[in-house]
PDB file with SEQRES, HELIX, SHEET and CRYST1 records, atoms N, CA, C and O in Angstrom:
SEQRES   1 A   72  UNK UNK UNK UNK UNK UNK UNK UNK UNK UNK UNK UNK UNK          
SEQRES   2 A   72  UNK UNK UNK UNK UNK UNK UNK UNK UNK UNK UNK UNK UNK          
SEQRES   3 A   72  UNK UNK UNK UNK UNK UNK UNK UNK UNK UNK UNK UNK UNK          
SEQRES   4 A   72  UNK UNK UNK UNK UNK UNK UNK UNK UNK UNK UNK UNK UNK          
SEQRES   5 A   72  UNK UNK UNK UNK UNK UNK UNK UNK UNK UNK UNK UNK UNK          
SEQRES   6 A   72  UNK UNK UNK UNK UNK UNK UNK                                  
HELIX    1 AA1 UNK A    3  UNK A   33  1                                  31    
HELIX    2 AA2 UNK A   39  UNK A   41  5                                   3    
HELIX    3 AA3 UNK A   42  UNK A   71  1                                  30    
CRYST1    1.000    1.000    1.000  90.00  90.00  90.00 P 1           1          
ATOM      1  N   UNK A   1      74.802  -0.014 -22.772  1.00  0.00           N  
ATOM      2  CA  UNK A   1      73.540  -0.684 -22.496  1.00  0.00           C  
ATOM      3  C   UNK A   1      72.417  -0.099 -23.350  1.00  0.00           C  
ATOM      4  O   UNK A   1      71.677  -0.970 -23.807  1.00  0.00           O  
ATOM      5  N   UNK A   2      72.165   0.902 -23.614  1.00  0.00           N  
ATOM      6  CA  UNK A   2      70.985   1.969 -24.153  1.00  0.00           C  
ATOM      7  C   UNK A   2      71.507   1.606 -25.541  1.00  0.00           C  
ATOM      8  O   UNK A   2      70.602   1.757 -26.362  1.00  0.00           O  
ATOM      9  N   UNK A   3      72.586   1.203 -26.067  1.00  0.00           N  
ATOM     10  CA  UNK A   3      72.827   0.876 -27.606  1.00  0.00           C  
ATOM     11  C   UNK A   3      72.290  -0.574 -27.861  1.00  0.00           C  
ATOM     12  O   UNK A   3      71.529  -0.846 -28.789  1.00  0.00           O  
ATOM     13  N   UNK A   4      72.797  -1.549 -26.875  1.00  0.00           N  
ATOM     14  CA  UNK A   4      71.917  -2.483 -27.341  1.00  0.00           C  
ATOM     15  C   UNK A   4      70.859  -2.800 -27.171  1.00  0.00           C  
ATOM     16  O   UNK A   4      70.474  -3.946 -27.399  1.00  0.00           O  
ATOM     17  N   UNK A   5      69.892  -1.589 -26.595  1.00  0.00           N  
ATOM     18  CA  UNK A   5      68.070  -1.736 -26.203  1.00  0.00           C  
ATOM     19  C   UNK A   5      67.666  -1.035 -27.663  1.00  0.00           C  
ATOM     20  O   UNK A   5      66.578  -1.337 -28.155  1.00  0.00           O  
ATOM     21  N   UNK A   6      68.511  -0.135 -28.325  1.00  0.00           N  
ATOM     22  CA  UNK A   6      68.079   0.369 -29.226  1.00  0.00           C  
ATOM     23  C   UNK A   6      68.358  -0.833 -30.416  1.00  0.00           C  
ATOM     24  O   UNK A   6      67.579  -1.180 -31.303  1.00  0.00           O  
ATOM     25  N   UNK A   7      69.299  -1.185 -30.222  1.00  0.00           N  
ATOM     26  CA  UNK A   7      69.292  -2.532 -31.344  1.00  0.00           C  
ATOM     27  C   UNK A   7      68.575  -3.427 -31.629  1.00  0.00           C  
ATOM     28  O   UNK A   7      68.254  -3.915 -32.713  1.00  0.00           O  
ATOM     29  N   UNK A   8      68.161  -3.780 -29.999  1.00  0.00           N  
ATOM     30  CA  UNK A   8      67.327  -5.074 -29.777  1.00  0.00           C  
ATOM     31  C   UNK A   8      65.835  -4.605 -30.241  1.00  0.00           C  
ATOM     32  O   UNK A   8      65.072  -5.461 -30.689  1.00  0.00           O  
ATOM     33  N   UNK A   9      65.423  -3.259 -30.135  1.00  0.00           N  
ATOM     34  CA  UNK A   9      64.052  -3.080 -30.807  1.00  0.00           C  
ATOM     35  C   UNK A   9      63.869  -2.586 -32.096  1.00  0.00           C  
ATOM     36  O   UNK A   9      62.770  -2.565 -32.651  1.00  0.00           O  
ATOM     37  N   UNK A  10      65.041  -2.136 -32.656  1.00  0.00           N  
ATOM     38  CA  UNK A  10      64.755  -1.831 -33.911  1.00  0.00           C  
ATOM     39  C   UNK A  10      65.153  -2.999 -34.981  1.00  0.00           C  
ATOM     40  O   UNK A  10      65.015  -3.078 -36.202  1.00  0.00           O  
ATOM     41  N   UNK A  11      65.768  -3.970 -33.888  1.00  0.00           N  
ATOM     42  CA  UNK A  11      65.339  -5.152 -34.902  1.00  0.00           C  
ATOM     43  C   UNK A  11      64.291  -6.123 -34.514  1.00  0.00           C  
ATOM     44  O   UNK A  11      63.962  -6.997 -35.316  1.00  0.00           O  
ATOM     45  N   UNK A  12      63.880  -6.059 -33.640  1.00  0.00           N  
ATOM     46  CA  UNK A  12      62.080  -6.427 -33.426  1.00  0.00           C  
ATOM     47  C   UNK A  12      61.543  -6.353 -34.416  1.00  0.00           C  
ATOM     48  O   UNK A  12      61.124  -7.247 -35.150  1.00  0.00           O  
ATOM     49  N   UNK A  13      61.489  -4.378 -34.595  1.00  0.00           N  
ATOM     50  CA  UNK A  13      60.016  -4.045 -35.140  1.00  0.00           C  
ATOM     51  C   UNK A  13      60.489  -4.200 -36.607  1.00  0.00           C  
ATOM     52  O   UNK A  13      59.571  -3.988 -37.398  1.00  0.00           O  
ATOM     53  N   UNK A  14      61.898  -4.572 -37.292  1.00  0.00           N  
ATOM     54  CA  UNK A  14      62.039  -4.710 -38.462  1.00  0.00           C  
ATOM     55  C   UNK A  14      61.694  -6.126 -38.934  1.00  0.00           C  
ATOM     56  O   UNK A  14      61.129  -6.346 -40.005  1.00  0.00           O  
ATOM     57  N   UNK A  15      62.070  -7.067 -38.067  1.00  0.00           N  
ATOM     58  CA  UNK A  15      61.425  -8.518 -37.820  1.00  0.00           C  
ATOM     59  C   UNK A  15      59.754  -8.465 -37.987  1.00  0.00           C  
ATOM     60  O   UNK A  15      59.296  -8.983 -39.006  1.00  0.00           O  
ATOM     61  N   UNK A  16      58.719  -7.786 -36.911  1.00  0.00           N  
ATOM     62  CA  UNK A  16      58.049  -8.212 -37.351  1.00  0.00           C  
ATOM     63  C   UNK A  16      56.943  -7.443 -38.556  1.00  0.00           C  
ATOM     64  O   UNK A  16      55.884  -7.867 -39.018  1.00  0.00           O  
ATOM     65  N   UNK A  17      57.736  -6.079 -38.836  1.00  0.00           N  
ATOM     66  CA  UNK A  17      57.396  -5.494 -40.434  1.00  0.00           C  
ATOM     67  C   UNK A  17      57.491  -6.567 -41.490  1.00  0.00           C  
ATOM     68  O   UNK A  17      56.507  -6.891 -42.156  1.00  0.00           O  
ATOM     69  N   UNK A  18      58.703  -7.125 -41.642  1.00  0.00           N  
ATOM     70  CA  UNK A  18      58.917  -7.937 -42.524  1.00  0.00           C  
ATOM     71  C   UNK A  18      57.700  -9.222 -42.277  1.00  0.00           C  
ATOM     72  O   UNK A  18      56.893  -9.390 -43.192  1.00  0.00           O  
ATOM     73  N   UNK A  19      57.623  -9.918 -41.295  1.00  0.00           N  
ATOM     74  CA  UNK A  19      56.493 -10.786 -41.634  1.00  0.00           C  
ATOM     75  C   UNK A  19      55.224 -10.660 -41.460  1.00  0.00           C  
ATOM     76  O   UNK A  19      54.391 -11.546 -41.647  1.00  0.00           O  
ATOM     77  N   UNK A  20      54.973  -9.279 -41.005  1.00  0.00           N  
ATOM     78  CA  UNK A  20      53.601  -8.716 -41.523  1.00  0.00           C  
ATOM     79  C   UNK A  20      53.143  -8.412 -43.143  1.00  0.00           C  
ATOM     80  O   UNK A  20      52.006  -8.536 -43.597  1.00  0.00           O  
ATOM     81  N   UNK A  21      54.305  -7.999 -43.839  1.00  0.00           N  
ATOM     82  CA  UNK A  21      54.223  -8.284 -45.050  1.00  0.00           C  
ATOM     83  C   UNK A  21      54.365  -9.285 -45.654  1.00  0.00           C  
ATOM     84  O   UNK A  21      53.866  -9.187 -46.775  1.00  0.00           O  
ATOM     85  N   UNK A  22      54.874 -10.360 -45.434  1.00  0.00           N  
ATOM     86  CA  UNK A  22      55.119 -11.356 -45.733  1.00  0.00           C  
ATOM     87  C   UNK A  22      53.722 -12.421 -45.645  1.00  0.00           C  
ATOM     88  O   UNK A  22      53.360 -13.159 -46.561  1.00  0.00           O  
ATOM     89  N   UNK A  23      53.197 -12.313 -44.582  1.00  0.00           N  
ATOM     90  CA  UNK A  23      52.041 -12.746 -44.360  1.00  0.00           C  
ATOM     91  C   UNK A  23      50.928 -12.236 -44.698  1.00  0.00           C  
ATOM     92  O   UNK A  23      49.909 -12.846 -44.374  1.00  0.00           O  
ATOM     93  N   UNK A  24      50.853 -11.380 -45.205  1.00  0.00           N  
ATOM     94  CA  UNK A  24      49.907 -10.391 -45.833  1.00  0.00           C  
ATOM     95  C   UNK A  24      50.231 -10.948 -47.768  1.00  0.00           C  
ATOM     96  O   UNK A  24      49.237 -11.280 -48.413  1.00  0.00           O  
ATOM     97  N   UNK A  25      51.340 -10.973 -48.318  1.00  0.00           N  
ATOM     98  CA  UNK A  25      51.491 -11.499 -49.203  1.00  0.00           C  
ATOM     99  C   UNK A  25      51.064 -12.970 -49.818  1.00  0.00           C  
ATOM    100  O   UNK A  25      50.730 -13.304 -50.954  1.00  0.00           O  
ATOM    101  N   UNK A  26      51.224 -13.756 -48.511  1.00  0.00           N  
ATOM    102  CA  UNK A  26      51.008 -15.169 -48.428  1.00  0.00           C  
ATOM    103  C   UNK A  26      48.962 -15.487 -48.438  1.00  0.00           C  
ATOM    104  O   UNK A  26      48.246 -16.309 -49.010  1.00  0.00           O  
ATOM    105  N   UNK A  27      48.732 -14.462 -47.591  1.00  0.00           N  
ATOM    106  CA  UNK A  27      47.274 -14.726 -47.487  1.00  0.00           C  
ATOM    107  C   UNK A  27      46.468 -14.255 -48.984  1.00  0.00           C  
ATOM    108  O   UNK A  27      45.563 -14.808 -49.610  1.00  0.00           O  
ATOM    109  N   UNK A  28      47.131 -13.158 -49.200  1.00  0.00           N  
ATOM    110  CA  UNK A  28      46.254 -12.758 -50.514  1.00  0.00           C  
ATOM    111  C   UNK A  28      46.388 -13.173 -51.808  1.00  0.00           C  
ATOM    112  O   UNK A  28      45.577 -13.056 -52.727  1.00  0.00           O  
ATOM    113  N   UNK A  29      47.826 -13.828 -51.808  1.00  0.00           N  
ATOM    114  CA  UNK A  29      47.960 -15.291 -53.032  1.00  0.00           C  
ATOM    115  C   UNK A  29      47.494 -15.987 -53.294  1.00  0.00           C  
ATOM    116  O   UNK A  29      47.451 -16.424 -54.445  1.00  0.00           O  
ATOM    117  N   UNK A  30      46.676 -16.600 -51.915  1.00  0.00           N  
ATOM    118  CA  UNK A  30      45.994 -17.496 -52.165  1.00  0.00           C  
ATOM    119  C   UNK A  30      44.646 -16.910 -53.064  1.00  0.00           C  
ATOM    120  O   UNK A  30      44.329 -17.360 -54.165  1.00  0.00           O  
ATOM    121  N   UNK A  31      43.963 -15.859 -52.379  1.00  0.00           N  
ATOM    122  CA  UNK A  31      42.389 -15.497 -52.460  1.00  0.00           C  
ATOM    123  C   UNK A  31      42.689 -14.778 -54.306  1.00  0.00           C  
ATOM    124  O   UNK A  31      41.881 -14.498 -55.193  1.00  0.00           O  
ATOM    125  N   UNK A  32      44.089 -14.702 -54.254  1.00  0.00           N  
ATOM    126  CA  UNK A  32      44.418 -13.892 -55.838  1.00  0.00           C  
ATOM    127  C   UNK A  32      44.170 -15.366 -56.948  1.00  0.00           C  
ATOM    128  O   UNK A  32      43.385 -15.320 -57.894  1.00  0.00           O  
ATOM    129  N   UNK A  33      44.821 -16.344 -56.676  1.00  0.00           N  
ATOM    130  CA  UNK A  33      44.647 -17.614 -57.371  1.00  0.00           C  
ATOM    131  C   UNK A  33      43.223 -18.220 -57.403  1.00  0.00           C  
ATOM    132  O   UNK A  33      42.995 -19.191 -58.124  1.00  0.00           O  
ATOM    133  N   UNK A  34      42.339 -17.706 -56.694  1.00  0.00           N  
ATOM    134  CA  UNK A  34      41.072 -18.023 -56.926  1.00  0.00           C  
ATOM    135  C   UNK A  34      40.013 -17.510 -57.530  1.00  0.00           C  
ATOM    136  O   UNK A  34      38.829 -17.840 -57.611  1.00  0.00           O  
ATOM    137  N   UNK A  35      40.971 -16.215 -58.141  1.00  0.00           N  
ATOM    138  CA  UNK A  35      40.361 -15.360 -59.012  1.00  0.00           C  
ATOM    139  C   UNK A  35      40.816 -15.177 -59.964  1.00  0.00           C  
ATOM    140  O   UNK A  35      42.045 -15.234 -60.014  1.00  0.00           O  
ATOM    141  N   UNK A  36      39.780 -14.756 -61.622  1.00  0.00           N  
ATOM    142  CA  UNK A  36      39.831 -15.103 -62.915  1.00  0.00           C  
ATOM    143  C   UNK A  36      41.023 -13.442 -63.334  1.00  0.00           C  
ATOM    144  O   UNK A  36      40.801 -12.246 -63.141  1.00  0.00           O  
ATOM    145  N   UNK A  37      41.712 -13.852 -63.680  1.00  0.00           N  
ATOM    146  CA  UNK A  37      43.254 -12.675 -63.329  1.00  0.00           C  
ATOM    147  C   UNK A  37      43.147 -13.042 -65.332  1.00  0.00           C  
ATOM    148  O   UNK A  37      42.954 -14.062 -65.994  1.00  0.00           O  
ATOM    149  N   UNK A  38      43.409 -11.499 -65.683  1.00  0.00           N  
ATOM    150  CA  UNK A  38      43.036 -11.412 -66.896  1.00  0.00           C  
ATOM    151  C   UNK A  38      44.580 -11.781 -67.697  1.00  0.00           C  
ATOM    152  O   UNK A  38      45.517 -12.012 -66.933  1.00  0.00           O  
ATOM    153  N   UNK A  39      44.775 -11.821 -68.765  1.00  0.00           N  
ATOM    154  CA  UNK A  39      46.416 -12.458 -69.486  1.00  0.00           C  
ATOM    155  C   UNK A  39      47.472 -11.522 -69.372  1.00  0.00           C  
ATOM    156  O   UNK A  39      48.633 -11.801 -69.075  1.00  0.00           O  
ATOM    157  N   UNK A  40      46.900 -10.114 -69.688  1.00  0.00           N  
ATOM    158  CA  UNK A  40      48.088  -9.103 -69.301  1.00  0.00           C  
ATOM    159  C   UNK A  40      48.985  -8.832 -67.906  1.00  0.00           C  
ATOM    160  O   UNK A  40      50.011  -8.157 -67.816  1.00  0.00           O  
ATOM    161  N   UNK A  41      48.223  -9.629 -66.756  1.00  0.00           N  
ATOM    162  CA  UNK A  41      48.631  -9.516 -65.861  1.00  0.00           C  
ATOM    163  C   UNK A  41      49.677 -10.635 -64.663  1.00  0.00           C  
ATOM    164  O   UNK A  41      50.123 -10.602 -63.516  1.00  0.00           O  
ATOM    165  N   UNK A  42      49.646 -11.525 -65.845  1.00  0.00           N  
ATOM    166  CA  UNK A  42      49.976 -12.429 -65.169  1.00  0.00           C  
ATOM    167  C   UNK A  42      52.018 -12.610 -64.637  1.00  0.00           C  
ATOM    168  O   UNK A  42      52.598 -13.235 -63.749  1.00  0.00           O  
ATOM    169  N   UNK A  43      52.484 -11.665 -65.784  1.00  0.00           N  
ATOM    170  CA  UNK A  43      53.495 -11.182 -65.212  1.00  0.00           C  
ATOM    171  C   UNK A  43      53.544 -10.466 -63.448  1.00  0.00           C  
ATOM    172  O   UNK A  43      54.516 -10.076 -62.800  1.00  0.00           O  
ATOM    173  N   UNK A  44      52.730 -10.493 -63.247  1.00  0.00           N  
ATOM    174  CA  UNK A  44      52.353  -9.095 -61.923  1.00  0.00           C  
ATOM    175  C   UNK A  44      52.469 -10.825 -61.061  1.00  0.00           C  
ATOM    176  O   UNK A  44      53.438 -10.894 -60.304  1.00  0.00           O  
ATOM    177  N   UNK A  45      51.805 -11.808 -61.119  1.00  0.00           N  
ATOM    178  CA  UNK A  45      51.888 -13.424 -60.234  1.00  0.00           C  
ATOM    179  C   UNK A  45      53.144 -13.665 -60.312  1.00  0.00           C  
ATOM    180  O   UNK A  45      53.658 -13.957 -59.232  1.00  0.00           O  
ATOM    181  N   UNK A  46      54.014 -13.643 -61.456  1.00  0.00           N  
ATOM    182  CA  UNK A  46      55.025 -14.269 -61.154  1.00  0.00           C  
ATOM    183  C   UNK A  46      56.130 -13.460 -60.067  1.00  0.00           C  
ATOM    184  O   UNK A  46      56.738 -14.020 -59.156  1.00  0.00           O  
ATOM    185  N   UNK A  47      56.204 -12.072 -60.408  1.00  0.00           N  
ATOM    186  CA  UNK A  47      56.992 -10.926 -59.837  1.00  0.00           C  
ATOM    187  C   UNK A  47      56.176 -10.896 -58.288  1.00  0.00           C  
ATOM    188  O   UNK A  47      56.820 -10.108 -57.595  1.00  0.00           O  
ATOM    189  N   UNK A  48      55.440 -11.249 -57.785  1.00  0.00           N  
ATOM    190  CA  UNK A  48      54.432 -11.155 -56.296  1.00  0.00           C  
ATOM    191  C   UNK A  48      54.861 -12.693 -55.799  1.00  0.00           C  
ATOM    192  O   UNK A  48      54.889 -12.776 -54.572  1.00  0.00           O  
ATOM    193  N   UNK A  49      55.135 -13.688 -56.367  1.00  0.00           N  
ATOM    194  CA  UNK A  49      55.906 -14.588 -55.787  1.00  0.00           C  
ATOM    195  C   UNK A  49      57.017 -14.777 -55.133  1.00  0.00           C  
ATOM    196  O   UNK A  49      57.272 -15.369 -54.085  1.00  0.00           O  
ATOM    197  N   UNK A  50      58.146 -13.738 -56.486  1.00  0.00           N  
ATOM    198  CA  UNK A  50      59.500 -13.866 -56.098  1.00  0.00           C  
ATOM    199  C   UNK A  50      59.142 -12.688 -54.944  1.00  0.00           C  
ATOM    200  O   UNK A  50      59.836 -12.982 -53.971  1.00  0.00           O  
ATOM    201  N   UNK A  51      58.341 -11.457 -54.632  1.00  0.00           N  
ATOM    202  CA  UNK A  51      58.433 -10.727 -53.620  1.00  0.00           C  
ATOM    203  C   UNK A  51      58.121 -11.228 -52.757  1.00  0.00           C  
ATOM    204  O   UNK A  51      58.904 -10.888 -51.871  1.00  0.00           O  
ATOM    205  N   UNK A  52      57.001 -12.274 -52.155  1.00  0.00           N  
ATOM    206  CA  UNK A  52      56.774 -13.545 -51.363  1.00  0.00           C  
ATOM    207  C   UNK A  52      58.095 -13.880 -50.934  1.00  0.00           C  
ATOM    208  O   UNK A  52      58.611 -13.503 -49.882  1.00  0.00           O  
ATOM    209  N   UNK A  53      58.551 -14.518 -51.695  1.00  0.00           N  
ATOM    210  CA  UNK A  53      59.716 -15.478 -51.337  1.00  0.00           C  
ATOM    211  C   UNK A  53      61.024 -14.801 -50.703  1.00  0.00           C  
ATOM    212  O   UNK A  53      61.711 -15.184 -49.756  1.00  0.00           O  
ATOM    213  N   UNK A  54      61.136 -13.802 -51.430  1.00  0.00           N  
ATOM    214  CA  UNK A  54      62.239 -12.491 -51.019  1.00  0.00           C  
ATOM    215  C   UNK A  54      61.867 -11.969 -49.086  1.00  0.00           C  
ATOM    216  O   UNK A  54      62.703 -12.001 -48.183  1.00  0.00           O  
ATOM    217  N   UNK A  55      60.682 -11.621 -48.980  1.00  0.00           N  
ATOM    218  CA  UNK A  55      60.115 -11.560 -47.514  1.00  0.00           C  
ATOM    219  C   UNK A  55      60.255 -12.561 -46.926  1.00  0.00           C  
ATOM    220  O   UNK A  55      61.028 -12.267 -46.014  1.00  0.00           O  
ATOM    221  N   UNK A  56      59.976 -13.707 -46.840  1.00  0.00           N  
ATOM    222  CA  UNK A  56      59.897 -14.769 -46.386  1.00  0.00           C  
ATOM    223  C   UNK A  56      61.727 -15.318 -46.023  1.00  0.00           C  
ATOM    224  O   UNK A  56      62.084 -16.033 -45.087  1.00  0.00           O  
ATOM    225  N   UNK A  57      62.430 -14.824 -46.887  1.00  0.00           N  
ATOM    226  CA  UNK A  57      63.463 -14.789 -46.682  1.00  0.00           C  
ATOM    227  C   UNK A  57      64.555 -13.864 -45.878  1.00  0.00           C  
ATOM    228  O   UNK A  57      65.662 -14.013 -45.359  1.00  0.00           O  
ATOM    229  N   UNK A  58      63.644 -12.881 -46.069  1.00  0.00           N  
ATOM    230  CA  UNK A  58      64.503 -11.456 -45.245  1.00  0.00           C  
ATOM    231  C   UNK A  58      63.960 -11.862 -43.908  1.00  0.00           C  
ATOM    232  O   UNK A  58      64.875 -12.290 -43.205  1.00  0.00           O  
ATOM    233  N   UNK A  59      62.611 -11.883 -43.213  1.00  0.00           N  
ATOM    234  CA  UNK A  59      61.819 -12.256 -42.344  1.00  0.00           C  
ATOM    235  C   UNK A  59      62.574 -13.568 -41.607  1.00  0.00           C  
ATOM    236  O   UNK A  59      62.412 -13.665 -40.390  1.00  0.00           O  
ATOM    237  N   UNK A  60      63.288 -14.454 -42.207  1.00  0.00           N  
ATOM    238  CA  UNK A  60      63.980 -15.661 -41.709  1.00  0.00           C  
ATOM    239  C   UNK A  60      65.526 -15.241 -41.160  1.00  0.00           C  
ATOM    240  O   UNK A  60      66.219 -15.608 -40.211  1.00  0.00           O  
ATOM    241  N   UNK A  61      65.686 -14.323 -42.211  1.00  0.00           N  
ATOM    242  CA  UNK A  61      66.961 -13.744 -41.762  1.00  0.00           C  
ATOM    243  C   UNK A  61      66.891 -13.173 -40.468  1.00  0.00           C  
ATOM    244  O   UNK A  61      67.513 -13.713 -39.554  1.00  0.00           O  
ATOM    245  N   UNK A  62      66.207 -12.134 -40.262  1.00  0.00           N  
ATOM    246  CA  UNK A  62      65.669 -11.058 -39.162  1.00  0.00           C  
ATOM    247  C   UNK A  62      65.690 -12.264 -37.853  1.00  0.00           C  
ATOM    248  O   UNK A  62      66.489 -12.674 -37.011  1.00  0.00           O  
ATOM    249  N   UNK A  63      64.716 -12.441 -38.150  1.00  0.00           N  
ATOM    250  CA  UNK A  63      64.716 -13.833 -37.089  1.00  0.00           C  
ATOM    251  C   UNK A  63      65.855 -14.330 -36.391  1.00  0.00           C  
ATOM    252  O   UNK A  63      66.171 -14.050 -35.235  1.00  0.00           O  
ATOM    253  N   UNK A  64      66.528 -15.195 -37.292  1.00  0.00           N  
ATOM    254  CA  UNK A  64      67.989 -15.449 -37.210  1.00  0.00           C  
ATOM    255  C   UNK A  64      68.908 -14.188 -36.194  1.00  0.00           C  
ATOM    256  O   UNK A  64      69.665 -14.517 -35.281  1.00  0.00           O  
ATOM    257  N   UNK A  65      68.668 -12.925 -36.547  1.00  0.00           N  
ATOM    258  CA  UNK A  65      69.893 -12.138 -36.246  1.00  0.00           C  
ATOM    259  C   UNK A  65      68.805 -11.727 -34.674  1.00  0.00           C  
ATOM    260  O   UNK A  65      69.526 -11.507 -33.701  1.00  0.00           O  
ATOM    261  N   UNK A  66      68.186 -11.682 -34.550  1.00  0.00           N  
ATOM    262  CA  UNK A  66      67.565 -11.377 -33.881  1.00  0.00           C  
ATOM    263  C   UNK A  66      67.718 -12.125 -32.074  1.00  0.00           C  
ATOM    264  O   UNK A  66      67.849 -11.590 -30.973  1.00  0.00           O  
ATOM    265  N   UNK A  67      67.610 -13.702 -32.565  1.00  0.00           N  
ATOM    266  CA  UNK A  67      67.655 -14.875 -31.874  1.00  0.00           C  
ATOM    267  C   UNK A  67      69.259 -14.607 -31.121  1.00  0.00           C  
ATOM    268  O   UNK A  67      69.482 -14.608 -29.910  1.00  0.00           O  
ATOM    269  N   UNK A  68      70.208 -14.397 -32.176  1.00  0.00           N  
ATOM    270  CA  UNK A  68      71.783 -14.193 -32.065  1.00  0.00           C  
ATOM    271  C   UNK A  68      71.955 -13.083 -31.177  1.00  0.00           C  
ATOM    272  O   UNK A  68      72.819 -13.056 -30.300  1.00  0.00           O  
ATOM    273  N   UNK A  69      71.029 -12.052 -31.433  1.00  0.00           N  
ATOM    274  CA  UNK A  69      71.305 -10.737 -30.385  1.00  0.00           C  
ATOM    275  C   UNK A  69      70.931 -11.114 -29.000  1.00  0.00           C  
ATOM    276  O   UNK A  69      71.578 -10.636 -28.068  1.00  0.00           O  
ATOM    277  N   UNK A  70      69.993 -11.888 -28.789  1.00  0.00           N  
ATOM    278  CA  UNK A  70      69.037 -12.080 -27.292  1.00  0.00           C  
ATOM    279  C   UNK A  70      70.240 -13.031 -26.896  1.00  0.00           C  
ATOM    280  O   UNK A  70      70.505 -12.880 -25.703  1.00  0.00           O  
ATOM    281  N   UNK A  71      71.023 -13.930 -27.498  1.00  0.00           N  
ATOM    282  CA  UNK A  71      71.887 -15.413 -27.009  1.00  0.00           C  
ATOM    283  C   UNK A  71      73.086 -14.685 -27.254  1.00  0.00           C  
ATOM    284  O   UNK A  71      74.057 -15.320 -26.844  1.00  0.00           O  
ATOM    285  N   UNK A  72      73.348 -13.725 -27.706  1.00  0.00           N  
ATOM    286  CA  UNK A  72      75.181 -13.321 -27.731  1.00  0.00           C  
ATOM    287  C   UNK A  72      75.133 -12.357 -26.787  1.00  0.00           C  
ATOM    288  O   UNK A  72      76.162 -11.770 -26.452  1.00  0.00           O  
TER     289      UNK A  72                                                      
END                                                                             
């Protein structure tokens, strides 16, 4: 019993790490695209996307396994 309370919260708080960053990524993309971002850097937008998308994906996962632990 005490193994799966420890499971069930350490994948909580990894769940909602992941979309605290994730959402933190998402919000400041925007306010980043509204600002004059000089040419050398624009490699740094494309690589902050795929890390976007990568969270957004781990965060879906988490979710997923998460949902499976509370229903299995």
């Amino acid at each position: 019993m005490t193994t799966w309370i420890l499971e069930t919260v350490g994948l909580l708080v990894t769940t909602i790490g992941a979309l605290i960053a994730f959402l933190h990524l998402h919000r400041t993309s925007r306010e980043l695209a509204a600002s004059n971002i000089p040419p050398e850097c624009q490699p740094l937008i494309k690589d902050r996307r795929l890390l976007m998308i990568t969270m957004g994906l781990m965060s879906g996962w988490f979710i997923i396994q998460y949902i499976g632990l509370l229903i299995g």
